[in-house]
VEXMAR-743894 format. One record per residue (C-alpha): residue number from 1; residue in one letter; y, z, x. Coordinates in nm, 4 decimals, decimal comma, always signed. Example, Ala and Ser with C-alpha at 12.3 -4.5 7.8 and 13.67 -1.06 7.14 Angstrom:
{seq=1 type=A north=-0,4500 up=+0,7800 east=+1,2300}
{seq=2 type=S north=-0,1060 up=+0,7140 east=+1,3670}
end
This chain:
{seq=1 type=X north=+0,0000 up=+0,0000 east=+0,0000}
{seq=2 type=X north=+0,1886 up=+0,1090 east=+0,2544}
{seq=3 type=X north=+0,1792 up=-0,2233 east=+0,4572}
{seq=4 type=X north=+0,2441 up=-0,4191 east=+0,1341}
{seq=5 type=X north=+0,6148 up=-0,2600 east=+0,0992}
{seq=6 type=X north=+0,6525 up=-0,3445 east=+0,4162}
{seq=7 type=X north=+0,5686 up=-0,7100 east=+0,4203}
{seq=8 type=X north=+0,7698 up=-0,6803 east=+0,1085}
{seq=9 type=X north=+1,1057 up=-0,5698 east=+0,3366}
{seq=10 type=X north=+1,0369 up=-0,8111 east=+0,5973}
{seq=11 type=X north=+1,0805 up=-1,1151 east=+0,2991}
{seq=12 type=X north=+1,3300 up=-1,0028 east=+0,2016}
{seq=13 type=X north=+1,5661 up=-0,9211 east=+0,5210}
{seq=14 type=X north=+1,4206 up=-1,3311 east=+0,5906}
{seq=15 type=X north=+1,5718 up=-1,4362 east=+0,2789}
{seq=16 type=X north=+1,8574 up=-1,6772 east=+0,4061}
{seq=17 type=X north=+1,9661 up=-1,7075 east=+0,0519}
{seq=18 type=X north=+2,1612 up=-1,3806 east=+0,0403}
{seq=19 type=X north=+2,4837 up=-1,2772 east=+0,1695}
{seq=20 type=X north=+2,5384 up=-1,1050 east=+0,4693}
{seq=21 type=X north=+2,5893 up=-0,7831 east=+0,4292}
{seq=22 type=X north=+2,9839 up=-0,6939 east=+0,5247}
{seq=23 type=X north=+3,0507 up=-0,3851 east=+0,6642}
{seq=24 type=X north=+3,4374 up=-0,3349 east=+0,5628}
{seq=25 type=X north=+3,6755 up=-0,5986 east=+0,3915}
{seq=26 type=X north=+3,9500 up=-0,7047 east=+0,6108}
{seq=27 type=X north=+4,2577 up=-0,9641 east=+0,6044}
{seq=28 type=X north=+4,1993 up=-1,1837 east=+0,9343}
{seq=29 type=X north=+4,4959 up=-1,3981 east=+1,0608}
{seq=30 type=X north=+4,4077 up=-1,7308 east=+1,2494}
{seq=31 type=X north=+4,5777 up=-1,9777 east=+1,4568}
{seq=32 type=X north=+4,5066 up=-2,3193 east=+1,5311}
{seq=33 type=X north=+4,4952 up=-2,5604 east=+1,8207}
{seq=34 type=X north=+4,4987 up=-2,9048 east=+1,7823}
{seq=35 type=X north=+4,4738 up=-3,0962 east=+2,1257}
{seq=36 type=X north=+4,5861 up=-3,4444 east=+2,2017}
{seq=37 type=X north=+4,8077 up=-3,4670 east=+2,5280}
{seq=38 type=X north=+4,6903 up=-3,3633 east=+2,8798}
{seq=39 type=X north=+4,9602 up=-3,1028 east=+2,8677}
{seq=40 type=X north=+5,0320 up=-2,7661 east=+2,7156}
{seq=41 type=X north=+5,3087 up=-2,7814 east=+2,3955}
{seq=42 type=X north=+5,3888 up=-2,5675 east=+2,1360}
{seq=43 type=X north=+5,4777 up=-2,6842 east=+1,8023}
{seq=44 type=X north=+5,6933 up=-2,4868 east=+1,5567}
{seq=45 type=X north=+5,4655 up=-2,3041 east=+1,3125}
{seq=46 type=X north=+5,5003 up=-2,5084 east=+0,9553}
{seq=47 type=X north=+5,6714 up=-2,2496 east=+0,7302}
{seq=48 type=X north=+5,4154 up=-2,0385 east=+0,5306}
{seq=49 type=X north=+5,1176 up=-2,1722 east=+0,7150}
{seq=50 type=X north=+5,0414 up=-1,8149 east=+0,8826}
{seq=51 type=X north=+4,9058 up=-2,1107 east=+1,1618}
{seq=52 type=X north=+5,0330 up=-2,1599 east=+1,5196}
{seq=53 type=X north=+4,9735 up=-2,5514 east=+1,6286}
{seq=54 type=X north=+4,9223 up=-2,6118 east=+2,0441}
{seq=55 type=X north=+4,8904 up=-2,9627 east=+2,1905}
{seq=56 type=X north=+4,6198 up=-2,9426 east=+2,5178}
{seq=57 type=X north=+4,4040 up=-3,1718 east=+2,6684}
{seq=58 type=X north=+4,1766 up=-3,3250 east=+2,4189}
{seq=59 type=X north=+4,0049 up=-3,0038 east=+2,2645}
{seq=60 type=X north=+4,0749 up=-2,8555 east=+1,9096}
{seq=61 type=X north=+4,0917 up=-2,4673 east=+1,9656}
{seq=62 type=X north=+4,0926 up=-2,2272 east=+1,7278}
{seq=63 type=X north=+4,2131 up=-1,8335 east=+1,8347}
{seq=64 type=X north=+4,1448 up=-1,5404 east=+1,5343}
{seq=65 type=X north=+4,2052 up=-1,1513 east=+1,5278}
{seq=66 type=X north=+3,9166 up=-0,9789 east=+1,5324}
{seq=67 type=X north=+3,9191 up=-0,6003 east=+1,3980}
{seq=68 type=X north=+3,9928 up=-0,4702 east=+1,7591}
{seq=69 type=X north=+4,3457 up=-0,5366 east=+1,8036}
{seq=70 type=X north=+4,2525 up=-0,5500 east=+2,1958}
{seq=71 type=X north=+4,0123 up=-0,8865 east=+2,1592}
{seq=72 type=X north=+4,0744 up=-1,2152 east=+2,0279}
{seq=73 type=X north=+3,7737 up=-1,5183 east=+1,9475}
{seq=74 type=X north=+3,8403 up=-1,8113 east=+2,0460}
{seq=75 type=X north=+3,6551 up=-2,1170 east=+1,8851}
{seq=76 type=X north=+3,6764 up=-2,4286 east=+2,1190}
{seq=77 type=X north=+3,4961 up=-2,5978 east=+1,8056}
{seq=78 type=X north=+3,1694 up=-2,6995 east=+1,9757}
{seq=79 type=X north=+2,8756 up=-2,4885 east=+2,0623}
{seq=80 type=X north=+2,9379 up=-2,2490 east=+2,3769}
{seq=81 type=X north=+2,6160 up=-2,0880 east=+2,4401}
{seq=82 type=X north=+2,4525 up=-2,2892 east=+2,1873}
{seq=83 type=X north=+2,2766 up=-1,9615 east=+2,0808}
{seq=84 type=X north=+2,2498 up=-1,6117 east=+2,1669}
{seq=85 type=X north=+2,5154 up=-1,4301 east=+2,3495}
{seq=86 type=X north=+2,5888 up=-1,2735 east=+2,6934}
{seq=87 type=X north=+2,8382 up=-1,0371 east=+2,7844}
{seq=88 type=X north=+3,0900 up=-0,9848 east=+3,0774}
{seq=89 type=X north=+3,2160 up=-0,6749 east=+3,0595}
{seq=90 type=X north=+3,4175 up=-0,7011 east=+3,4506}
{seq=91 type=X north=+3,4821 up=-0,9760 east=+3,7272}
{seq=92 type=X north=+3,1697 up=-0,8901 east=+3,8969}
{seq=93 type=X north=+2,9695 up=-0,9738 east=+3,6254}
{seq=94 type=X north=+3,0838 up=-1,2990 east=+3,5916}
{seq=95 type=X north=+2,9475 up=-1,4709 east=+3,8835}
{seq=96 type=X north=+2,6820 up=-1,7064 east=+3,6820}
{seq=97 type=X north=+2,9659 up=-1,8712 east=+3,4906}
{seq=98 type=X north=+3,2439 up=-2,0727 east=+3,6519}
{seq=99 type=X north=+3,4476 up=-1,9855 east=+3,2555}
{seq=100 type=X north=+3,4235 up=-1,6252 east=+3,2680}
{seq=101 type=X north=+3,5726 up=-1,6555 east=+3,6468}
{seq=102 type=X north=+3,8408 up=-1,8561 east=+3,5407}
{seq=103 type=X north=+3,8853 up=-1,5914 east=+3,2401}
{seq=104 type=X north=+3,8910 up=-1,3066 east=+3,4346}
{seq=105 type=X north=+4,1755 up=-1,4844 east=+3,6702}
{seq=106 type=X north=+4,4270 up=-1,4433 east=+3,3967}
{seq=107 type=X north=+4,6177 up=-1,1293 east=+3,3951}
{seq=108 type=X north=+4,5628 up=-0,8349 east=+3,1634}
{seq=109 type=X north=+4,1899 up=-0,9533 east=+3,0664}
{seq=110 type=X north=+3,9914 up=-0,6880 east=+3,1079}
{seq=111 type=X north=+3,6137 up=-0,8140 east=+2,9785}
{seq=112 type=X north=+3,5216 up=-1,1978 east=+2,8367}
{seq=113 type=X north=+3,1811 up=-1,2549 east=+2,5887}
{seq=114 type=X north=+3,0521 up=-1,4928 east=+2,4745}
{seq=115 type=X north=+2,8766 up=-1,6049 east=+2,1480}
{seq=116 type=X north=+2,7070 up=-1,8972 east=+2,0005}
{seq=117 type=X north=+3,0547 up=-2,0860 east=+1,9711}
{seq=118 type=X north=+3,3036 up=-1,8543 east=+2,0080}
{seq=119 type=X north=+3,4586 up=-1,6683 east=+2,3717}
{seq=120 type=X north=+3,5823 up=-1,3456 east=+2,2772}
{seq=121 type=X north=+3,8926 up=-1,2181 east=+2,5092}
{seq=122 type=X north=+3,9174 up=-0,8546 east=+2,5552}
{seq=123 type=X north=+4,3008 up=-0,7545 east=+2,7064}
{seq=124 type=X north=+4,3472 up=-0,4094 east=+2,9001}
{seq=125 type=X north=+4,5174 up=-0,2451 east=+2,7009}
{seq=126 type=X north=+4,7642 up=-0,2914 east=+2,3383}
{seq=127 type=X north=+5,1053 up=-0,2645 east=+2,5881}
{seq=128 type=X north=+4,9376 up=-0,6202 east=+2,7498}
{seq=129 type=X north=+5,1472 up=-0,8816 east=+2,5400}
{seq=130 type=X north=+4,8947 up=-1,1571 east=+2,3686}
{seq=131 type=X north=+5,1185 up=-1,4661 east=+2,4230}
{seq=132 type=X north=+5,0760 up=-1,5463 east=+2,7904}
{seq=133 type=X north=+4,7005 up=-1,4513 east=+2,7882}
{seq=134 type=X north=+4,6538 up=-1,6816 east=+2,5153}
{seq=135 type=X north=+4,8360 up=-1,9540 east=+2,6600}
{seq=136 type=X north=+4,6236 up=-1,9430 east=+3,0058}
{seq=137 type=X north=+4,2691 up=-1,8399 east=+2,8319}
{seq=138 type=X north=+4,3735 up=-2,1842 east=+2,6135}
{seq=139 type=X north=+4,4347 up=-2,4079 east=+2,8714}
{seq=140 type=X north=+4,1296 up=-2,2605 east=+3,1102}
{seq=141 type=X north=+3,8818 up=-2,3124 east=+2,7944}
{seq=142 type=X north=+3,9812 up=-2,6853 east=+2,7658}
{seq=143 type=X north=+3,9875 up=-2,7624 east=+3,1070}
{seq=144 type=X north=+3,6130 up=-2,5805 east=+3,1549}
{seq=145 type=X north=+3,4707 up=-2,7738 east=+2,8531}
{seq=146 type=X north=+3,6584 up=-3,1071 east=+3,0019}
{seq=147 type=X north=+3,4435 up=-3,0679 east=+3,2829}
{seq=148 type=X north=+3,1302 up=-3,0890 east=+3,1750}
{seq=149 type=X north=+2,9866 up=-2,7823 east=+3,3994}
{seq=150 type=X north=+2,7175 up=-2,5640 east=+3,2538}
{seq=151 type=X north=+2,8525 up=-2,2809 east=+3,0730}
{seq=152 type=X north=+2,6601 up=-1,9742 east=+3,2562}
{seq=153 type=X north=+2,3416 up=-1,9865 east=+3,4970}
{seq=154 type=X north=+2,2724 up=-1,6321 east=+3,3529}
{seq=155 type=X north=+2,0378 up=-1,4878 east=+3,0708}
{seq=156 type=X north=+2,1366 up=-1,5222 east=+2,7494}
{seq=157 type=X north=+2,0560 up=-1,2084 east=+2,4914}
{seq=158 type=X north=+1,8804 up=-1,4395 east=+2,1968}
{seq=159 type=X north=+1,7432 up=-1,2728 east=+1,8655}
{seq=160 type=X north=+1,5761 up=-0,9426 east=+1,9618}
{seq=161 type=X north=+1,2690 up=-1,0074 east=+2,1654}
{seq=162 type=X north=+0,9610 up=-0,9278 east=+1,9598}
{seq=163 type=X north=+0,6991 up=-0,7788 east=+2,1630}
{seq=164 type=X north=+0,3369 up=-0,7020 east=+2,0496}
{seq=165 type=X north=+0,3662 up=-0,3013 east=+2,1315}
{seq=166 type=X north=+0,6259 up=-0,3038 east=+1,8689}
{seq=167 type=X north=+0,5490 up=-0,0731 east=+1,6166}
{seq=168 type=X north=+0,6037 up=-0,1411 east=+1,2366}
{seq=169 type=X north=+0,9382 up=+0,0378 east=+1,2321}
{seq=170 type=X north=+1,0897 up=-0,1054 east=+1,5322}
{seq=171 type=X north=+0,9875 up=-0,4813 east=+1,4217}
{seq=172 type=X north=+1,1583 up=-0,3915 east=+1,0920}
{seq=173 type=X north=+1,4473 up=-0,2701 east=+1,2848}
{seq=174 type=X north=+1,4898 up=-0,5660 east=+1,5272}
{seq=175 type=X north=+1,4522 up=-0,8218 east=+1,1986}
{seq=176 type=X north=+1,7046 up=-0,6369 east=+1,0081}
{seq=177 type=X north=+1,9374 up=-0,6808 east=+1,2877}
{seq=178 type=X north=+1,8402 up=-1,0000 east=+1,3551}
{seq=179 type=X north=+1,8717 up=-1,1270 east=+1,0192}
{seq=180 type=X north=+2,1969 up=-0,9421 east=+0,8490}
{seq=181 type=X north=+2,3597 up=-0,7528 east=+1,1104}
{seq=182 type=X north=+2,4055 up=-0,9339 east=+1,4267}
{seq=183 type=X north=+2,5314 up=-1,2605 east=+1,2142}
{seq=184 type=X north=+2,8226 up=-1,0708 east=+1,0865}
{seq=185 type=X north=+2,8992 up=-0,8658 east=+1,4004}
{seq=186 type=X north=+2,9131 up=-1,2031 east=+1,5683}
{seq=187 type=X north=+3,1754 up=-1,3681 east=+1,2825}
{seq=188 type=X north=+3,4039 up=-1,0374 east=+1,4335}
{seq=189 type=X north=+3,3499 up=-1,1719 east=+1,8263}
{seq=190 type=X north=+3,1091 up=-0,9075 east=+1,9309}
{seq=191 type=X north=+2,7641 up=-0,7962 east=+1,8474}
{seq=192 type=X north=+2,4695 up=-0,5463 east=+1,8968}
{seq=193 type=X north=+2,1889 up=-0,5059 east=+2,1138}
{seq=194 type=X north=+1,8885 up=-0,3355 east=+2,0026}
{seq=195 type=X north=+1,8216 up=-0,0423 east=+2,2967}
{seq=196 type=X north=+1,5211 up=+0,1419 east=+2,1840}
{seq=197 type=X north=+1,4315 up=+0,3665 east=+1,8973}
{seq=198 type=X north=+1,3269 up=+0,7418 east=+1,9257}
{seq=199 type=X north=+1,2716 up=+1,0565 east=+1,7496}
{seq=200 type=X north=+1,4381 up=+0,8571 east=+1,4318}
{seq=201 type=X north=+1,7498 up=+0,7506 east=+1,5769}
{seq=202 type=X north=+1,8015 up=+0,3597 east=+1,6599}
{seq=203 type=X north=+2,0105 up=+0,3346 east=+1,9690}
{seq=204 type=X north=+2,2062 up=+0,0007 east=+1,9757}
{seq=205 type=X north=+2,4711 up=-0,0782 east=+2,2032}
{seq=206 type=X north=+2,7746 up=-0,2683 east=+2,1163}
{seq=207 type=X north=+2,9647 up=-0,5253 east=+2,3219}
{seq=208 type=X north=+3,2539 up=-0,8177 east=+2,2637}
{seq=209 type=X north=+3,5227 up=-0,7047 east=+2,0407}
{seq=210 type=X north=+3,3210 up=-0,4126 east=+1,9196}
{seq=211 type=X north=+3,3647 up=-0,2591 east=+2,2881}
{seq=212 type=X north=+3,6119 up=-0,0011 east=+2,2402}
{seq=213 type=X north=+3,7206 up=-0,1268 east=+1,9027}
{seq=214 type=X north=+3,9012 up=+0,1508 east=+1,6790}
{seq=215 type=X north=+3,7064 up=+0,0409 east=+1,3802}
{seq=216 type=X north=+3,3000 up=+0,0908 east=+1,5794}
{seq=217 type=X north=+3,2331 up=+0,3964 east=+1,4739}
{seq=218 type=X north=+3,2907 up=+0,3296 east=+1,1067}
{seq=219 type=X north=+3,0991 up=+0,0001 east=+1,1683}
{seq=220 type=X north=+2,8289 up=+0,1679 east=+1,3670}
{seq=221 type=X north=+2,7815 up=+0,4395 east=+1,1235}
{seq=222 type=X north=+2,9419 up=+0,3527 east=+0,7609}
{seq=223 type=X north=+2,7823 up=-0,0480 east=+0,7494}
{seq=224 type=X north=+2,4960 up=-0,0420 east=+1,0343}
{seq=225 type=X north=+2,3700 up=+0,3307 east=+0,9957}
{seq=226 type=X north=+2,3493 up=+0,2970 east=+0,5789}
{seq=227 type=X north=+2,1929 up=-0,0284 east=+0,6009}
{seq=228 type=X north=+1,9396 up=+0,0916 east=+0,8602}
{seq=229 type=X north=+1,8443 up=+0,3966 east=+0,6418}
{seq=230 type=X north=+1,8270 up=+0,1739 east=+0,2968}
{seq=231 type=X north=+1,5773 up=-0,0785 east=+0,3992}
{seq=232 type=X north=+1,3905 up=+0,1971 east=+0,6404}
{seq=233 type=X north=+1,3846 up=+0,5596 east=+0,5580}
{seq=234 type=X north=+1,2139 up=+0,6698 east=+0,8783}
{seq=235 type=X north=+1,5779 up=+0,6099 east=+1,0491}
{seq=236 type=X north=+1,7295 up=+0,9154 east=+1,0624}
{seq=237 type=X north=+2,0802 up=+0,8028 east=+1,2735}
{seq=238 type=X north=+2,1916 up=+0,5280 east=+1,4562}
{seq=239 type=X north=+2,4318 up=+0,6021 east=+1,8215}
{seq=240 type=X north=+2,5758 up=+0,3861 east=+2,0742}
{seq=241 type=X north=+2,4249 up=+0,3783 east=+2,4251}
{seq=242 type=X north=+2,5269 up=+0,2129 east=+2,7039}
{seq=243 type=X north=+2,3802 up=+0,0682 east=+3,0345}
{seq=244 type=X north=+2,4422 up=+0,2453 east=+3,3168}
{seq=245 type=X north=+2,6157 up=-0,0454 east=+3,4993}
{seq=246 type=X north=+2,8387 up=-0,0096 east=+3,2053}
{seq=247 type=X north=+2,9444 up=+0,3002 east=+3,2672}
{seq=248 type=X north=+3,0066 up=+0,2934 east=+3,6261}
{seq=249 type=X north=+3,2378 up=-0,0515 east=+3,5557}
{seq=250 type=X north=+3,4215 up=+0,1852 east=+3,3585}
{seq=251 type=X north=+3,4317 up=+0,4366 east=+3,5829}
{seq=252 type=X north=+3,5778 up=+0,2063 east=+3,8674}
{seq=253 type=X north=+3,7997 up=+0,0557 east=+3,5955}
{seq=254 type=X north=+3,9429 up=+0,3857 east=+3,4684}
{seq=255 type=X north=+4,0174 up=+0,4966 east=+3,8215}
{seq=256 type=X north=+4,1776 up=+0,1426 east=+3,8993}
{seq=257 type=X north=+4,3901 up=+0,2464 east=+3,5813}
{seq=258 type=X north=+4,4668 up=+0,5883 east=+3,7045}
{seq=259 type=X north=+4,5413 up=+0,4534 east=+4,0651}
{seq=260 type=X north=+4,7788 up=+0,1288 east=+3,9070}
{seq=261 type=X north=+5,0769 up=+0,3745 east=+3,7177}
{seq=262 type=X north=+5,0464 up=+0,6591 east=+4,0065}
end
């Protein structure tokens, strides 16, 4: 009986049919590129258009808020990674992609990501002004995908790998993210990566615009936690974990900070 519900769940978090489920309503505002001269130019914003119009290169580029005021997506309007995403959170991460390099060369960036076909920026901090990173992350994105070089040499984090020790619960688990969590994460530039499951709790850690974001916990907790404990009542609670490279980059990056406005 017991295995029945659960092949039950697992149809249903498959069903493509159904909305994904959205974790808080929000107003998004979102410019527009449109590219058709080799330089940079920006147009005057048509009067109640809530768009901003740029002229570069030969690539339409779309920028968009994200619900961390620190990180804006940008949507180059082909596939980036194609699938799956991968996530830079300092320079010395970046090596395996010429993009994130160039990224990282623009000041006041702090981490890059990227998504299926979106490149989330991440500025230091709110007091970094948006214009003249935009206007550089712009023009490095078109000149990258004028190129033609390969967009990272690195590994790629795809749907949750599915591994034959999984247990019911954490297959469950990794299809419920797959399948109506990580989507929607991903339409906000960021998303999660399954970390383990123990003693009831799901650890997940969180990366793009949902590093640092104002608006995680409630996500992490409010939308992903609920969900979690709806379609499987063995999770108990659901925290954020992070890598341990993680948290010596933000170590050295704190202490940078520190060092910077002595």
């Amino acid at each position: 009986m017991a295995a029945h519900m659960r092949w039950g769940i697992r149809q249903l978090l498959r069903a493509r049919n159904t909305a994904h489920f959205r974790f808080q309503d929000k107003t998004r505002s979102s410019y527009h590129s449109q590219c058709s001269t080799q330089s940079l130019r920006k147009v005057q914003p048509r009067l109640g258009a809530g768009t901003t119009h740029f002229s570069i290169r030969h690539l339409s580029i779309q920028t968009q808020d994200t619900p961390n005021p620190r990180s804006l997506k940008f949507l180059p309007g082909k596939p980036v990674l194609g699938s799956g995403t991968l996530d830079f959170p300092s320079p010395s991460s970046a090596e395996c992609s010429s993009l994130a390099r160039d990224l990282f060369e623009i000041e006041g960036v702090k981490s890059v990501f990227f998504g299926p076909d979106f490149i989330t920026v991440t500025k230091t901090d709110e007091d970094v002004e948006w214009r003249d990173i935009k206007l550089n992350a712009l023009e490095a994105i078109a000149k990258f995908f004028e190129s033609g070089d390969p967009i990272t040499t690195g590994a790629v984090h795809h749907e949750s790998s599915h591994s034959e020790d999984d247990d019911d619960i954490v297959s469950m688990i990794k299809e419920l993210l797959d399948t109506r969590i990580r989507p929607t994460v991903q339409e906000d530039g960021g998303d999660v990566i399954f970390k383990g499951f123990e003693d009831g709790t799901v650890k997940l850690k969180l990366v793009g615009s949902c590093t640092g974001c104002p608006s995680s916990t409630v996500t992490l907790k409010n939308g992903i936690q609920n969900m979690m404990q709806f379609y499987i009542p063995e999770v108990e609670n659901v925290e954020q974990v992070e890598d341990e490279v993680d948290e010596v980059n933000a170590k050295v990056f704190t202490e940078l900070e520190r060092k910077l406005q002595d």
